[in-house]
C-alpha positions in Angstrom: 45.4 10.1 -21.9 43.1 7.3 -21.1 39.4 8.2 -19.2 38.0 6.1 -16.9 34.3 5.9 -16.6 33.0 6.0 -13.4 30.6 3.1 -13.1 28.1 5.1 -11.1 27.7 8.2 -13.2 26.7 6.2 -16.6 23.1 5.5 -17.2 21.1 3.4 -15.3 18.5 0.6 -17.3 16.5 0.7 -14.7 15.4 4.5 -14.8 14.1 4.1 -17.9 11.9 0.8 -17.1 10.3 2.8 -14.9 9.9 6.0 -17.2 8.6 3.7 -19.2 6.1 2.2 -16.9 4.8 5.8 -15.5 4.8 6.8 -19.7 2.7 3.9 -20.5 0.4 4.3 -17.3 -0.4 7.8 -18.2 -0.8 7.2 -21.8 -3.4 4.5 -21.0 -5.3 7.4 -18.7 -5.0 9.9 -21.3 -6.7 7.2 -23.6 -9.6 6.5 -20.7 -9.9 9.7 -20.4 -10.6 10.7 -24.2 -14.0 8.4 -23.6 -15.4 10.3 -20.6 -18.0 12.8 -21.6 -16.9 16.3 -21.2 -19.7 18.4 -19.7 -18.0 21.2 -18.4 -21.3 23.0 -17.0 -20.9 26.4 -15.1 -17.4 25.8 -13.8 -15.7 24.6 -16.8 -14.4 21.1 -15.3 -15.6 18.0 -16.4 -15.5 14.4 -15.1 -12.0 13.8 -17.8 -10.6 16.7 -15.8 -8.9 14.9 -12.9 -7.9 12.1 -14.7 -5.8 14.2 -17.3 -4.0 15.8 -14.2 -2.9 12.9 -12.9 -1.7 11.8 -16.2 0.3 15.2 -17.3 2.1 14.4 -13.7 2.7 11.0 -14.7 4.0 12.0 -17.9 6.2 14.6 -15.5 7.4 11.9 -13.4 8.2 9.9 -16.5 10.3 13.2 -17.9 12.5 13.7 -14.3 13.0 9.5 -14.3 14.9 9.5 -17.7 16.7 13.0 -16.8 17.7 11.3 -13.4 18.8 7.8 -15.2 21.0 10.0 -17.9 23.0 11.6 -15.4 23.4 8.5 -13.8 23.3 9.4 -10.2 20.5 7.7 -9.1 21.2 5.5 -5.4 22.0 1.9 -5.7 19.6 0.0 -4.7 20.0 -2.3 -2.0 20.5 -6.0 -2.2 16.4 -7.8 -2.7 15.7 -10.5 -0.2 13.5 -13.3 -1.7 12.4 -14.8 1.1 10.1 -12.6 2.6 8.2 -11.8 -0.7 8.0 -15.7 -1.1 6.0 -16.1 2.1 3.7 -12.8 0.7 3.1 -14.2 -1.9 2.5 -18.2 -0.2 0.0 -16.2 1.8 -2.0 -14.4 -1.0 -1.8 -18.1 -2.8 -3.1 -19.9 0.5 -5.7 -17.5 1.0 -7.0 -17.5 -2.1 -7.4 -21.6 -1.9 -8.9 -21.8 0.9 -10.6 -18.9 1.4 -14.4 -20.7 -0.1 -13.1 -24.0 1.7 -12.4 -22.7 5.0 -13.5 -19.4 5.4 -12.2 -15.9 5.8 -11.4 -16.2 9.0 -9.2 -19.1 9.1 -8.0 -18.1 6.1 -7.4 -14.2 6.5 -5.0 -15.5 9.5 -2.9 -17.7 7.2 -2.7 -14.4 5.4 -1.8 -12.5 8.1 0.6 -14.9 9.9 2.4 -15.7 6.4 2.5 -11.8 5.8 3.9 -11.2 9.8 6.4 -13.7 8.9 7.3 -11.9 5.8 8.1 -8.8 7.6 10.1 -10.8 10.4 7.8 -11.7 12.8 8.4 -14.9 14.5 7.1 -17.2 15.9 4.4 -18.1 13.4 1.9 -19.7 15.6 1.7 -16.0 17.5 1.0 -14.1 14.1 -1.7 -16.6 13.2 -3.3 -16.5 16.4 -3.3 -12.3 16.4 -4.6 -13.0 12.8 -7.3 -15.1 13.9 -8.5 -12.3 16.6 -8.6 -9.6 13.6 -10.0 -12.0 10.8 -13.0 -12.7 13.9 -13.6 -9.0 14.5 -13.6 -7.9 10.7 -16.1 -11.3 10.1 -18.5 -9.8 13.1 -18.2 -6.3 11.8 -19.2 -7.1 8.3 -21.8 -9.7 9.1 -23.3 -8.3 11.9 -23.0 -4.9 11.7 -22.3 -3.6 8.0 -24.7 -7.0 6.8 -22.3 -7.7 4.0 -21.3 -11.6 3.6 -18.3 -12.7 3.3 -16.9 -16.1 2.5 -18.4 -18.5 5.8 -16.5 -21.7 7.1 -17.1 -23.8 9.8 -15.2 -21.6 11.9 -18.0 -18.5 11.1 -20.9 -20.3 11.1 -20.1 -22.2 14.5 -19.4 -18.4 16.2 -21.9 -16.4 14.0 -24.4 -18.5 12.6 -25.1 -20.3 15.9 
C-alpha cells in the first residue's frame, strides 16, 4: 500500500527560523542579563529580574514554534507583495538623505507620503501634503514647546526661526 504525504502536515522550514530567531534573542537577554548587578534588597527582585522573564517566555515561544512547525499545521502564509515594502523602504532611504539637507519637515513628509503610498494611499501629492501638516506640528511641538532641536531646513527656519 503506498502513503501519500500530505504536503500540509510535514514540517514547515520556516517554524524553526523563527524558533530560532526568538532562541537566539532570548539567549542574548539571558547573556545581558548575567551582567546586571543583582541587588535583591527587601523584596528579593533585582534589576536582571525582568529581563530573565522575558527571556524564559522567549525561550517558551521558541519551544511551542518548533512543536507547531513538527506537526506541520501551521497556516500558509499569504502571497508577499514587494511593492509596497519597496516604497517603505525608498522612504526611510529618502529621509535619511535628506533629512540634514532639507530638514525634517520636508523630509518627514517624503516619509510619510512614501509610507501612505505603501499602504495604498493614492494620490501621492495628497499624502505628502497631510505629511507636511504633521511633520510642521511635530517641528513646532519639539522646538517650541518641548525645546528639543531637530534637524532645521529652510522650510523650519523660514516658519520657526523667523
Amino acid at each position: 500500500m503506498i502513503r501519500h504525504e500530505d504536503p500540509e502536515r510535514r514540517p514547515q522550514g520556516a517554524a524553526f527560523i523563527i524558533a530560532a530567531g526568538l532562541a537566539g534573542l532570548a539567549a542574548l537577554i539571558l547573556f545581558d542579563a548575567a551582567g546586571l548587578k543583582q541587588d535583591g534588597g527587601y523584596a528579593g527582585v533585582g534589576p536582571a529580574d525582568v529581563p530573565r522573564l522575558i527571556a524564559y517566555a522567549l525561550l517558551a515561544l521558541a519551544v511551542m514554534t518548533v512543536v507547531t512547525g513538527l506537526k506541520g499545521n501551521l497556516p500558509r502564509p499569504p502571497r508577499q507583495a514587494p511593492a509596497p515594502v519597496l516604497w517603505i523602504l525608498g522612504g526611510l532611504g529618502l529621509q535619511l538623505v535628506l533629512l540634514h539637507v532639507v530638514g525634517f519637515v520636508i523630509s518627514g513628509a517624503l516619509l510619510f507620503g512614501m509610507t501612505a503610498r505603501g499602504f495604498g494611499q493614492r494620490p501621492l501629492w495628497k499624502a505628502v501634503a497631510v505629511g507636511l501638516v504633521l511633520a510642521l506640528i511635530i517641528y513646532g511641538l519639539f522646538d517650541q514647546l518641548l525645546q528639543l532641536n531637530l534637524p532645521a531646513g529652510p522650510l523650519e527656519r523660514l516658519i520657526f526661526r523667523g
